[in-house]
N, C-alpha and C positions, 0 to 999 in steps of 0.2 A: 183243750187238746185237739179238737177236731180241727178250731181255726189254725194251731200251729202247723199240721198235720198239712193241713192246705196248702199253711204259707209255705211248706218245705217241699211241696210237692212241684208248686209253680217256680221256687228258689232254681230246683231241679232244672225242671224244665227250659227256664229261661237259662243257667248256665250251659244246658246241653245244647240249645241253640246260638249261644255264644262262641261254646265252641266247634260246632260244626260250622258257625260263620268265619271264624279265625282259621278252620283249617280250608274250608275256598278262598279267603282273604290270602294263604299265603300262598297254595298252586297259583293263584291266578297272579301273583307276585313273581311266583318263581316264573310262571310261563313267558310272563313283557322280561327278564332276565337275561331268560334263554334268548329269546330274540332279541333283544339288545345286543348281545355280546355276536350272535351270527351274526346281525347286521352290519354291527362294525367288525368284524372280520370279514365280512364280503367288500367293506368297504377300502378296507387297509391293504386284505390280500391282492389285489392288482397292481399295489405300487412297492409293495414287497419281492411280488412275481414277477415285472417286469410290465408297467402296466398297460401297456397295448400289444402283447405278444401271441394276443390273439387275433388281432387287428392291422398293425401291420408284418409284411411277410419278412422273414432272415434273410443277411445279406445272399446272396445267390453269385453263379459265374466262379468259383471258385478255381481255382489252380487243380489243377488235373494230372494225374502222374501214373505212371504201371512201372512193373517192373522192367519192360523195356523202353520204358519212357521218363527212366527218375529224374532228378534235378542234382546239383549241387552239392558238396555237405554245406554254403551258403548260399540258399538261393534267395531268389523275389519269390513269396505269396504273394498272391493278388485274385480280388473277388472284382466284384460289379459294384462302381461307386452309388452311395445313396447319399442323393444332398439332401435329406434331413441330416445326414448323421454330423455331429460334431465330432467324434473321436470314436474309435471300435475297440472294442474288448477281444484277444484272441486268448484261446486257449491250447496249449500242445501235449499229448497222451503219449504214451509207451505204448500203451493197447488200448481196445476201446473196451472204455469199462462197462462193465454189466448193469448199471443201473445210473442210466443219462437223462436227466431233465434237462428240455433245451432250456427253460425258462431262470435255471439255477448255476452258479456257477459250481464247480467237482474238484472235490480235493484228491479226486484221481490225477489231477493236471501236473504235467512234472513243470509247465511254464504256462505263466498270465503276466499279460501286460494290460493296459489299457491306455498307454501313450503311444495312440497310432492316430496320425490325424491326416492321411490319406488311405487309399483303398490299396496300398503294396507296401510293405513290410519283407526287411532282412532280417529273421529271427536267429539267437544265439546256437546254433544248432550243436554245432561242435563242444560250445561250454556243458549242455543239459542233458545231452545224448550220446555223444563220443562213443562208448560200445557199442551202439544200435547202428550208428551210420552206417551204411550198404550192405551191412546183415541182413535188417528188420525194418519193416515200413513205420513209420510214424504216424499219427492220428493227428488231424487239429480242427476247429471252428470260429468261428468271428460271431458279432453281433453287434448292433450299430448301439451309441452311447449318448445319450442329449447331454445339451451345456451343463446342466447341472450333477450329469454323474450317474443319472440313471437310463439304465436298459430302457431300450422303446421298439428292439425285437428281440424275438427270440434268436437264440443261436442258432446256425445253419446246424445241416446235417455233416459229420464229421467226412471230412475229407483225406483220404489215402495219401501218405508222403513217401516216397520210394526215395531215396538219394542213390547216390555213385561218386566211386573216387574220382573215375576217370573224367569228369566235366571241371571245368576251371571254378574254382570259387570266386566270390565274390569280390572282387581289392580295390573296386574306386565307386562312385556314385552314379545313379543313371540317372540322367537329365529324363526330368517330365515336362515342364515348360518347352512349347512351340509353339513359337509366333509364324503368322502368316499362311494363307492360304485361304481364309475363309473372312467373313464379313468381322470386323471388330480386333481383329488380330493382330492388328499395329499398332503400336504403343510405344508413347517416344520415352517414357519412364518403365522398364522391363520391368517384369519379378521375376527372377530366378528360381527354380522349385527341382527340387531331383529325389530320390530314393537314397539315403541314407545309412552306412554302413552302422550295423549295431553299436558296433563299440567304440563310434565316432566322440568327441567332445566337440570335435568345433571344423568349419568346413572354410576352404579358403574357393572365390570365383575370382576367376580374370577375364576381361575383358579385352577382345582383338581386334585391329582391321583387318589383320593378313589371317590365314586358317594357321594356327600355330603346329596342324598337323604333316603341311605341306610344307613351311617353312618351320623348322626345330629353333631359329635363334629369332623370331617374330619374340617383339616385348607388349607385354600387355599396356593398354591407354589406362586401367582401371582394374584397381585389386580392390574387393568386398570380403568382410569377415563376417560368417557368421554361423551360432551355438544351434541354428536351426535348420531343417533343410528347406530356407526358402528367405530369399531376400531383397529388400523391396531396392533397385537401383536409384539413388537419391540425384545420379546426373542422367540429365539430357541425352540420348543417343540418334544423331541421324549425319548419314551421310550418302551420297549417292552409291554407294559399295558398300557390301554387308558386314555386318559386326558379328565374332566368331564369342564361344564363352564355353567355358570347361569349367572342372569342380573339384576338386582333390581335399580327401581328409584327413585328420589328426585326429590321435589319440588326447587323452588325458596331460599326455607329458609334454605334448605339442612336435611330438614324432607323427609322419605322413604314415597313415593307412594304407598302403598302396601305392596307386598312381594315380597320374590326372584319368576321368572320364572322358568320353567320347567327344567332341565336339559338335557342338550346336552353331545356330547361325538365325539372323534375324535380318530385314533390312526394311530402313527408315529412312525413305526418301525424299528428297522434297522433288527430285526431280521424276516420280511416278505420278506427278499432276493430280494432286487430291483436289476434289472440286466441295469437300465438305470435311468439316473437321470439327473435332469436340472438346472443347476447354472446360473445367471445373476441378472440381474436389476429387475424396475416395467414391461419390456416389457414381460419378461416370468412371471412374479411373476402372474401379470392378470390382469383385467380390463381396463378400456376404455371410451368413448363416458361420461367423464366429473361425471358422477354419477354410477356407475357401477364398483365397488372394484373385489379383485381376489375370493371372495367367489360368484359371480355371472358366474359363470363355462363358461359361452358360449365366453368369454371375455377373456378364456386362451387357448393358439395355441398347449395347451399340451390336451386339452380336443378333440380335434377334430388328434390325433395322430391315428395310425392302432394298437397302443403297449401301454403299461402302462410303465408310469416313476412318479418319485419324486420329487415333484418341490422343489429345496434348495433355490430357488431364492428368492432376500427383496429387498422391491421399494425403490428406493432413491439411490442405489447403485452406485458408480463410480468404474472403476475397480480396484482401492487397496483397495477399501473397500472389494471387494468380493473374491480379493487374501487375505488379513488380515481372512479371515471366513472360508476360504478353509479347515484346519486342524481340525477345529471345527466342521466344519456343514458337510463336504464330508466325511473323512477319517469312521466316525461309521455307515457309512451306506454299504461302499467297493463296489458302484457301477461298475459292469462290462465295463458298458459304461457313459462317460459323456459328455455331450453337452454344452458350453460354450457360451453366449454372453450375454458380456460385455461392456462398455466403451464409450456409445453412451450419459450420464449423464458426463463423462467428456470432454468429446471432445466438445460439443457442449459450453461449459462452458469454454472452451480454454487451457484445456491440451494439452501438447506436445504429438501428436502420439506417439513416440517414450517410454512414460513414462507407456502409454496403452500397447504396443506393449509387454514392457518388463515386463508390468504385466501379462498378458496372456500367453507370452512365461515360466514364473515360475509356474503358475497352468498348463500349461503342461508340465514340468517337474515333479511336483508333482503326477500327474497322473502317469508317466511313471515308474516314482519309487514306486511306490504301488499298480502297477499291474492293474491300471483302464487305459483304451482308452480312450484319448482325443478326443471331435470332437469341432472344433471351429465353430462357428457360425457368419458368415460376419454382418454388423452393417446394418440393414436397412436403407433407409432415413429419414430425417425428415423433418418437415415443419416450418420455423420459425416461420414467421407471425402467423402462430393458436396458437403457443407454445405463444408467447408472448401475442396475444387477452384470451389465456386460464388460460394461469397461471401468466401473468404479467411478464415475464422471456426471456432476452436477450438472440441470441444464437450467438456464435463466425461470427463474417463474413465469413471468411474464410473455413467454417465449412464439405463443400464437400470435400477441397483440406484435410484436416485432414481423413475424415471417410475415402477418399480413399486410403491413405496411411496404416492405419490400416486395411483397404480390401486386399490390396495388400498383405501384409504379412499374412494374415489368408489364403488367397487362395494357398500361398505356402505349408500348412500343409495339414493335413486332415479335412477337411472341409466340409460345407454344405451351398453352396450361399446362405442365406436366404434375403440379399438387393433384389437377381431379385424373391420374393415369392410375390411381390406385384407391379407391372409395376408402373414405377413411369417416364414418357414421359419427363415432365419439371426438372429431376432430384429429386422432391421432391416429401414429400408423399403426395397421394392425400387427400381431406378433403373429400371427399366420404367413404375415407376407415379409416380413421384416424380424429375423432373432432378437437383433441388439439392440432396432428401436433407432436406426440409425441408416444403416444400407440394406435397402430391399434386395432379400435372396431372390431365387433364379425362378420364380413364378413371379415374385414384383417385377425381375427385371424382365421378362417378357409384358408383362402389362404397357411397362413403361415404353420399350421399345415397340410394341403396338400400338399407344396411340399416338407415338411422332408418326411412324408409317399414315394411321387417320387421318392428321391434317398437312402434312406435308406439301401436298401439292397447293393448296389454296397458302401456307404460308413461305413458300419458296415465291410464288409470285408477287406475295404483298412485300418481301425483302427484296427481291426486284424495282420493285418498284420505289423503295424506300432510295436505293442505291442510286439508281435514276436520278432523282428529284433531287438527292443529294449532289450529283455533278451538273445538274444544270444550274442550281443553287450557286455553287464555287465560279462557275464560269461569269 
């Protein structure tokens, strides 16, 4: 009795510290639980929230309006552009509603778009408001949108919309694109870019010699179609007299919206005596960062130069295409100097270096025999994976062992490194400097256009010199 007596006493005991360890076994279970699940909510909630809306600032610069200062019942909003942003999210309120997260979007909004892929915007005003127009003011906010669709600021602070009958609406497009005035700003292949009437389908441009505003019966040299407000000109334009361009749109039915826009003007001269000039692909021609064409200047590595040049360069380019154009687009301009790079849209595409190589070695021959200095320009890196996330587009596997092969032959001539104008550690381009993995945005193109400015002078003389030795050669 007494040993059972024992054994049930220690039975006891050992089950109550079984279970007093099963009940710390399981707090302390629950407690890594708890923290697990806030963990990954701290982790999840920023990309849920918007996830640097702490980080960077809401578009700013906003459109501004009082009651003696309204706008339109169509007017242009427009804020302060940010080249990160790929596309912006705007929202428009009836009033401001009583509980506003900028980080969220609000089903107070009587209108959301997120197809805005410049900083000005014609919103539908009259479809979503019609009783409120110059009654009652309007509420709205933007916030900038990355390539793949997520917020990466917060929304601004809502902004007051006053309209009035009495200002004209809005009935044709306002040209954004302006060339000339500033370093990079000539371009013998335009892009056309304007602000957009809402309820546009498709936009018609023509192209002038005479100002079609001064003459009404002037015929256009060239009519362009296009479903977007922005269009890359596919011919050549120079002439010693400026070229005029207007823009007019249609509806869905392919009835004109309006009227033609205002008229612009551009001129591309061979007779303004360029003494330097820039041949290649989209990476000179300009733009970048996925929304951002070559008529958004900060986006070309020619605009941030110490000297003015001529951009001959067209996107899409492979280098026999741009040897095929050499006699066309260089020879009537007789640049002093010319800057070449090329061949980075074949090779990634799986040309033989050797077919680049021997393209490049004929446009400088060409050069040489018409009195221009060649400078070749080494082929930057690039990045597959963003190329293929950006544009859906394979690049060669092999793709460094190619570019360096055609580096290596560039570096024998007169040259300008431009691969080391942006450090590339893992061999490729970074996505800090470069979206798509393909054309460095407007911090790469500043890189790039400061370090041609770097060695400039020391390779303006060794191309001197090349030119030299090349006509005492022929003689």
């Amino acid at each position: 009795m007494k040993h059972r007596l024992t054994h049930f006493i220690h039975s006891r005991g050992r089950h109550a510290r079984l279970q007093k360890q099963n009940f710390w076994t399981h707090v302390l279970a629950l407690f890594f639980f708890v923290i697990f699940v806030a963990m990954g909510a701290l982790l999840l909630w920023p990309r849920q929230e918007a996830s640097s809306r702490l980080l960077t600032p809401p578009p700013d610069g906003l459109s501004t309006t009082t009651a003696d200062t309204p706008l339109s019942f169509s007017p242009i909003l427009t804020w302060n552009t940010d080249e990160e942003a790929v596309s912006y999210e705007m929202e428009i309120f009836a009033c401001p509603p009583e509980h506003l997260s900028n980080a969220k979007e609000s089903s107070a909004a009587i209108f959301r778009t997120r197809s805005i892929y410049q900083n000005r915007f014609n919103p539908p005003l009259m479809s979503i408001a019609a009783d409120q127009l110059g009654r009652a003011p309007l509420y709205w906010r933007v916030r900038a949108i990355d390539f793949n669709g997520t917020p990466y600021t917060p929304f601004s602070e809502l902004a007051v919309l006053y309209t009035s009958p009495d200002l004209p609406v809005m009935n044709a497009p306002v040209l954004t694109a302006n060339y000339g005035g500033r370093r990079g700003e000539t371009l013998l292949y335009p892009v056309y870019s304007w602000v957009g009437q809402y309820d546009a389908a498709s936009y018609e441009v023509a192209i002038y010699q005479e100002n079609p505003e001064e003459n009404p019966e002037a015929e256009p040299v060239e009519l362009l179609s296009s479903t977007m407000a922005e269009i890359y000109d596919p011919e050549p334009h120079y002439s010693d007299t400026p070229f005029y361009w207007r823009v007019r749109s249609f509806d869905a039915a392919g009835e004109p919206l309006g009227g033609w826009s205002a008229v612009s003007s551009f001129r591309t001269a061979p007779a303004d005596d360029w003494q330097v000039a820039v041949l290649g692909d989209s990476i000179s021609h300009g733009g970048g960062h996925f929304s951002y064409s070559p008529a958004d200047f900060h986006f070309s590595w020619l605009h941030y130069l110490d000297f003015d040049t001529i951009n001959l360069s067209e996107s899409g380019d492979t280098s026999g295409m741009t040897l095929d154009r050499f006699d066309r687009d260089v020879l009537p301009f007789h640049p002093q100097y010319l800057l070449i790079m090329t061949g980075s849209n074949s090779l990634r595409a799986g040309e033989d270096p050797d077919a680049v190589i021997s393209d490049l070695e004929m446009m400088r021959q060409k050069c040489l025999q018409n009195g221009i200095r060649p400078i070749l320009l080494t082929l930057p890196p690039i990045h597959p994976d963003n190329i293929q996330h950006v544009f859906d587009e394979p690049t060669a596997e092999d793709w460094q062992d190619r570019f360096a092969v055609v580096n290596a032959y560039i570096r024998t001539q007169v040259h300008i490194d431009m691969a080391l104008a942006i450090e590339a550690p893992d061999g490729v381009l970074p996505t800090e400097y470069a979206l798509d993995g393909l054309h460095p945005d407007a911090n790469g193109k500043a890189l790039m256009g400061a370090y041609v400015n770097s060695v400039w002078q020391v390779v303006k003389a060794q191309a001197d010199a090349e030119l030299k030795e090349a006509a005492e050669s022929a003689e």
